[in-house]
N, C-alpha and C positions, 0 to 999 in steps of 0.2 A: 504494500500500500504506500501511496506516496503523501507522506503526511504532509508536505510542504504545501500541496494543494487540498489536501482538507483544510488545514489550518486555514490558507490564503480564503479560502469559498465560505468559512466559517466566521472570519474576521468582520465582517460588514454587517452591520445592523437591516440592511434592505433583505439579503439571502438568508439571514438568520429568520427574520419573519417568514420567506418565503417557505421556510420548513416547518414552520410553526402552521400555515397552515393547509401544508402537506398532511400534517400527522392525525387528519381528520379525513385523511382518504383523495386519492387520485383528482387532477384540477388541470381544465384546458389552459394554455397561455392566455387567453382571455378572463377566465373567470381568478387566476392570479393578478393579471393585469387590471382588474375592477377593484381592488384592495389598496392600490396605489396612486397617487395623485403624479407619472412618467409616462412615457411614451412607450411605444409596444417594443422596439427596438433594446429603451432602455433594460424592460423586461426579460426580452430576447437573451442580450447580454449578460444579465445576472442568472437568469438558468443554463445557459450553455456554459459559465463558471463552476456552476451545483454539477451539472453532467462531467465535465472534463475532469472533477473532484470524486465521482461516483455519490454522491452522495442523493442524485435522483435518475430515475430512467424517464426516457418516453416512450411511450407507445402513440402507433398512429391509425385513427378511428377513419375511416372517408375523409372525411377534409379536416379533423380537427388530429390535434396533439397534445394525447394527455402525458402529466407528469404526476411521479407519483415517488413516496420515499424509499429511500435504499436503506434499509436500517439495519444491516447488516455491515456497514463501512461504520456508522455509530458507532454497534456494538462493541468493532472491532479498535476504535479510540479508547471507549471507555474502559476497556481488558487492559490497554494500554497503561492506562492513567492508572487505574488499578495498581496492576504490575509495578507501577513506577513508584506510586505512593505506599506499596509494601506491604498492601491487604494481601493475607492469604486468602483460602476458599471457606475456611472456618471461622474469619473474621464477617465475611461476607453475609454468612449464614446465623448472625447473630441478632 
């Protein structure tokens, strides 16, 4: 995993939202784009960040593109941060 780009994709308060309201389930670029007061471009921009990071897929319906979360690049931070902060499995489990 290349945490340089998680990190980078996770750094911004706009992309941090955009996962927040990911985590209620799959969202066209548009109904993302209704949440924000940018342009559809800017939005563009900041999910093809989240994608290049893995941290969302899309999929493509007939004419629209949905996004939706990768919560398995997550989990795979937060095992991280874990690890790093020195929790074992039986700290965890308390």
């Amino acid at each position: 995993m290349a945490f340089a780009n998680t990190f980078k994709a996770l750094s911004d308060p706009i992309r941090r939202e955009i996962l927040q309201l990911l985590k209620n389930g799959r969202l066209s670029a548009g109904e993302i784009g209704s949440h924000f007061d940018m342009t559809g471009a800017t939005i563009s921009y900041h999910l093809n960040i989240l994608k290049k990071a893995d941290l969302i897929w899309e999929s493509r319906e007939k004419n629209f593109i949905y996004y939706e979360l990768n919560t398995s690049v997550l989990e795979e931070i937060m095992l991280w941060i874990s690890d790093l902060k020195g929790e074992s499995e039986d700290d965890k489990e308390e």
